[in-house]
N, CA, C and O of each residue as an XYZ file, in Angstrom:
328
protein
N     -10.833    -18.484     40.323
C     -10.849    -17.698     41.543
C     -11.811    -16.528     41.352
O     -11.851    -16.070     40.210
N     -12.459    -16.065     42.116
C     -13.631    -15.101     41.899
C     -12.740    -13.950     42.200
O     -11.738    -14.115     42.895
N     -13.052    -12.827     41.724
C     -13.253    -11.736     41.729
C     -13.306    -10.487     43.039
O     -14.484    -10.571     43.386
N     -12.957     -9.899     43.518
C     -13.687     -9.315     44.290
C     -12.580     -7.880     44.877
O     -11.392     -7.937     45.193
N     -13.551     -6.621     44.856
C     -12.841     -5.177     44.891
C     -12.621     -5.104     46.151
O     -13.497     -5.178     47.013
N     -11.455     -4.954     46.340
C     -10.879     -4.844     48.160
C     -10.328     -3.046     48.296
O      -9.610     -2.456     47.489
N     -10.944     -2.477     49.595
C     -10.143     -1.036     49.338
C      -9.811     -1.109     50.669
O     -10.365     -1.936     51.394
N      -9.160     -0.516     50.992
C      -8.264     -0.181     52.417
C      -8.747      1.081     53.107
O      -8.735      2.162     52.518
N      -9.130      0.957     54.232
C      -9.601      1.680     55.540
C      -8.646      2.503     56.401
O      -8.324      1.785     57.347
N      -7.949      3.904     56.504
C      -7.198      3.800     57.608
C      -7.767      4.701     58.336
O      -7.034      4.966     59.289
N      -8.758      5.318     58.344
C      -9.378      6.238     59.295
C      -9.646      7.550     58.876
O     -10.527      8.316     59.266
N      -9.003      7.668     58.254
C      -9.467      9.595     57.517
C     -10.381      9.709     56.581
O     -10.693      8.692     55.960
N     -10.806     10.561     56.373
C     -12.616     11.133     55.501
C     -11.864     10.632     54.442
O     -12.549      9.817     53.824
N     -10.387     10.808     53.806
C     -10.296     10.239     52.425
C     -10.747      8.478     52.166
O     -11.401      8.093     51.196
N     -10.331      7.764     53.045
C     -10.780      6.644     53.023
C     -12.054      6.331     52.918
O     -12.603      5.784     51.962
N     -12.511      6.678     53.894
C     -13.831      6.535     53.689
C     -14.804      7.257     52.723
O     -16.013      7.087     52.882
N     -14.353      8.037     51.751
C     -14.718      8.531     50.382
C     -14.481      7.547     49.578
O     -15.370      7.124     48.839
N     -12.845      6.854     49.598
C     -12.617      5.710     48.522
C     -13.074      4.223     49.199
O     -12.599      3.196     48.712
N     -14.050      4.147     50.385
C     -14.763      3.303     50.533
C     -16.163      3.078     49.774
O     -16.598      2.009     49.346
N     -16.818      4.473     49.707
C     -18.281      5.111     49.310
C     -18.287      4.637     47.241
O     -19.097      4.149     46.453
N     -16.674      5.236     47.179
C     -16.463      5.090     45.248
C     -16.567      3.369     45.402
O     -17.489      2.883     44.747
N     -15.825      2.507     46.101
C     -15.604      1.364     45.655
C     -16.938      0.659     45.857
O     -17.309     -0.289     45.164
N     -17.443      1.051     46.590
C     -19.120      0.176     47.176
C     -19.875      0.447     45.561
O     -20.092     -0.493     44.796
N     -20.212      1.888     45.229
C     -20.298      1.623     44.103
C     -20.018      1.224     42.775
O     -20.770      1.132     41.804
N     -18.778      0.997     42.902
C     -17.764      0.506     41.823
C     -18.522     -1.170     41.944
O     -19.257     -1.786     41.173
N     -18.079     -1.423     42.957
C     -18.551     -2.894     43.308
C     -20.248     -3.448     42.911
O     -20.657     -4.479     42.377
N     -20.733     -2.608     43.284
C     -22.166     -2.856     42.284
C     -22.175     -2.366     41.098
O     -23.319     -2.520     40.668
N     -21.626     -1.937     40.447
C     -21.966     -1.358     39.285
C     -21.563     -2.904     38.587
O     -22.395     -3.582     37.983
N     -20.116     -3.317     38.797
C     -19.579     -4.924     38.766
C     -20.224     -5.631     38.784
O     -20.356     -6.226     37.714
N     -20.929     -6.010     39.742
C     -21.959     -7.430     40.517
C     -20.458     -7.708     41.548
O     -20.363     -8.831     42.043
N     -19.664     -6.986     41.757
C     -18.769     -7.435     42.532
C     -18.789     -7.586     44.123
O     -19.457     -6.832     44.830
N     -17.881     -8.783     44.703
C     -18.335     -8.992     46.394
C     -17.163     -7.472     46.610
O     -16.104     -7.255     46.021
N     -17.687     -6.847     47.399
C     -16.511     -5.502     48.064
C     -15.924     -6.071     49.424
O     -16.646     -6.829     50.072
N     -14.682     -5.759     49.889
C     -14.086     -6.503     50.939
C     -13.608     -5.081     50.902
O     -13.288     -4.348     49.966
N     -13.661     -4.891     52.353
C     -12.850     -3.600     53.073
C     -11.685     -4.209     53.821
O     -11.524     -5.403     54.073
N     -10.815     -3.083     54.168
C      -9.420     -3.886     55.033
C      -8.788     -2.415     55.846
O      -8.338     -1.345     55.438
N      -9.017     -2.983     57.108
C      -8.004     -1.616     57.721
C      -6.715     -1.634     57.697
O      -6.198     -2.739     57.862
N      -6.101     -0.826     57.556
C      -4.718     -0.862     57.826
C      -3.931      0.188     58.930
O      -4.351      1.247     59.397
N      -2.756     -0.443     59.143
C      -1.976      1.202     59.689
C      -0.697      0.329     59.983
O      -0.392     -0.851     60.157
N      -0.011      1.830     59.931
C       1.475      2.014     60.090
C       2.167      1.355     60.857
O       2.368      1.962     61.909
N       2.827     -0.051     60.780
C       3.618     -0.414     62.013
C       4.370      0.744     63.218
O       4.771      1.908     63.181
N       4.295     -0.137     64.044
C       5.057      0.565     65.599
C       6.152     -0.101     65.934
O       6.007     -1.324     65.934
N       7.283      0.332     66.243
C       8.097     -0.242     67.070
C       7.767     -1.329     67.583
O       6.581     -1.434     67.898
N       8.966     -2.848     67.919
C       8.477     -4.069     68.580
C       7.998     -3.532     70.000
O       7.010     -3.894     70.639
N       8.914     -2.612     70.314
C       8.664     -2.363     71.985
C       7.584     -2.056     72.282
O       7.105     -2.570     73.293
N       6.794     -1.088     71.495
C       5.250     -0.636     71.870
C       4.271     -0.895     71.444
O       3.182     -0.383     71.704
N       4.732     -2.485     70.076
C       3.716     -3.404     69.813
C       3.409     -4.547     71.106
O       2.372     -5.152     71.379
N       4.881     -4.566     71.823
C       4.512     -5.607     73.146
C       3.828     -4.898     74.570
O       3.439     -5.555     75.536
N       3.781     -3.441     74.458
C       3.388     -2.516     75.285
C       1.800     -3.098     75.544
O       1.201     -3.597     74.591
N       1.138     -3.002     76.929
C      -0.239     -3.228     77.402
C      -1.248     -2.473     76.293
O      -2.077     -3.206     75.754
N      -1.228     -0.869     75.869
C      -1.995      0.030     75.380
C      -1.751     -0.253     73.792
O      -2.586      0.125     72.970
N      -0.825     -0.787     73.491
C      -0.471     -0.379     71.912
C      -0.621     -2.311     71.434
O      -0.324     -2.515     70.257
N      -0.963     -3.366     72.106
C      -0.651     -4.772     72.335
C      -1.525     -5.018     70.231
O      -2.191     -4.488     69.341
N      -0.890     -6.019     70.589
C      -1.795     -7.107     69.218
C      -2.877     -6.885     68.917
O      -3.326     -6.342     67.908
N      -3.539     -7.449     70.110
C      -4.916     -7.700     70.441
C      -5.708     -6.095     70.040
O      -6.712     -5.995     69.336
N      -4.961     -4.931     70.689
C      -5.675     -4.044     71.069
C      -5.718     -3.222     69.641
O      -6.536     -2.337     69.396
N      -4.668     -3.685     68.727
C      -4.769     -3.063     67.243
C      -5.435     -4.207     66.347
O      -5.977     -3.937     65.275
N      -5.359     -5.469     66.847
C      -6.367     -5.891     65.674
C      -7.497     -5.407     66.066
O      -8.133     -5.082     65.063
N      -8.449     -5.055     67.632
C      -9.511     -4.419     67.976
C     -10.103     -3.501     67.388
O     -11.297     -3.572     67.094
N      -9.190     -2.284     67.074
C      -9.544     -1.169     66.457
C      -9.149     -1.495     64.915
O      -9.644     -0.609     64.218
N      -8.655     -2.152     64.365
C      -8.368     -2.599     62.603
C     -10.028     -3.147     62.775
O     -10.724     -2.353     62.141
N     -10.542     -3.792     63.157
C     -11.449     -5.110     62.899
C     -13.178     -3.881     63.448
O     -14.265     -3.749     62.886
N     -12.792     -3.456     64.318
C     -13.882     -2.097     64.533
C     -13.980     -0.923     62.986
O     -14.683     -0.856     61.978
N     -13.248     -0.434     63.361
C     -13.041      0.209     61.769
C     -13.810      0.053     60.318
O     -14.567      0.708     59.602
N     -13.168     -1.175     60.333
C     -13.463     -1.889     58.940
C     -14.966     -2.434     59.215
O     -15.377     -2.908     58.156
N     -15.815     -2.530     60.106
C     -17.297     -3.219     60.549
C     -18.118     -2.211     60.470
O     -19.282     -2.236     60.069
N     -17.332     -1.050     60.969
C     -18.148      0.354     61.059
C     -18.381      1.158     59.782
O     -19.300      1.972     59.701
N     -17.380      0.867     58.615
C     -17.465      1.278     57.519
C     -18.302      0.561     56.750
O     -19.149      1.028     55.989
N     -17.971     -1.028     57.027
C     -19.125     -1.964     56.363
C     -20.840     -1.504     56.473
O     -21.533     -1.246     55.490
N     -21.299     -1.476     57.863
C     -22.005     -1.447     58.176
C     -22.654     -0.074     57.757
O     -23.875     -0.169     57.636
N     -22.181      1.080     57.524
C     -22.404      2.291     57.008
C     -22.731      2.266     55.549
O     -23.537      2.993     54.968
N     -21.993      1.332     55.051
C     -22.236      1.300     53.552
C     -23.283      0.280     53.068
O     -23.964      0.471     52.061
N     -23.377     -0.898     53.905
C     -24.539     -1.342     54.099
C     -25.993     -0.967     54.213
O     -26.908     -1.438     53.538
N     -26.079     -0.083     55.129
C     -27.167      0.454     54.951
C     -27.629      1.536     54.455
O     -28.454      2.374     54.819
N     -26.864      1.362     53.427
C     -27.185      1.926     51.883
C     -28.188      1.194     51.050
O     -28.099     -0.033     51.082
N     -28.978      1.639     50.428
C     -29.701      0.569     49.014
C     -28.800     -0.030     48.422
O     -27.909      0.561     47.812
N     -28.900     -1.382     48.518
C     -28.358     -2.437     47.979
C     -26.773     -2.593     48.500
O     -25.709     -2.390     47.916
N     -26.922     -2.806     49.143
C     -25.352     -3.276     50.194
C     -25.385     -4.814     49.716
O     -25.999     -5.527     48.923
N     -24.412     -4.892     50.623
C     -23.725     -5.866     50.560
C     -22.433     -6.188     50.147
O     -21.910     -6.754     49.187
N     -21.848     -5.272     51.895
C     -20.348     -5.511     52.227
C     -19.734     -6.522     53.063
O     -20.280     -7.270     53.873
N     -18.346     -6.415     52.697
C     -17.546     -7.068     54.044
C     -16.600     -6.990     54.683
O     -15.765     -7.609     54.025
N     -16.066     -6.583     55.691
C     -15.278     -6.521     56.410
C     -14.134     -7.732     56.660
O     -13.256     -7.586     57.509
């Protein structure tokens, strides 16, 4: 099974600091880096809610984690993934 440094995304400058360490961690490796958003479950009721729905948090998990990719990407020598 290969290898590969996964760090977790949840939105605050700390994350995205221990996104910046692992990108380089990950090259220093030859390692593939995989980012992952996360966050705090909600209540069933206001996970079935229109504003708070499935859809609308995997949206912003899956935004997140593309936007960080893509930032660290276009860095010298990227090559992230979301």
């Amino acid at each position: 099974m290969p290898r590969t440094l996964t760090v977790g995304l949840d939105g605050v400058p700390e994350s995205r600091a221990a996104a910046e360490w692992a990108a380089r961690e990950a090259r220093w490796r030859g390692l593939p880096l995989r980012l992952v958003h996360v966050w705090e479950g909600v209540p069933d009721a206001m996970a079935e809610s229109s504003v708070l729905g499935a859809e609308t948090l995997r949206h912003w998990s899956e935004r997140v984690a593309r936007a960080a990719a893509a930032g660290l990407a276009a860095r010298p020598r990227g090559g992230v993934g979301a």
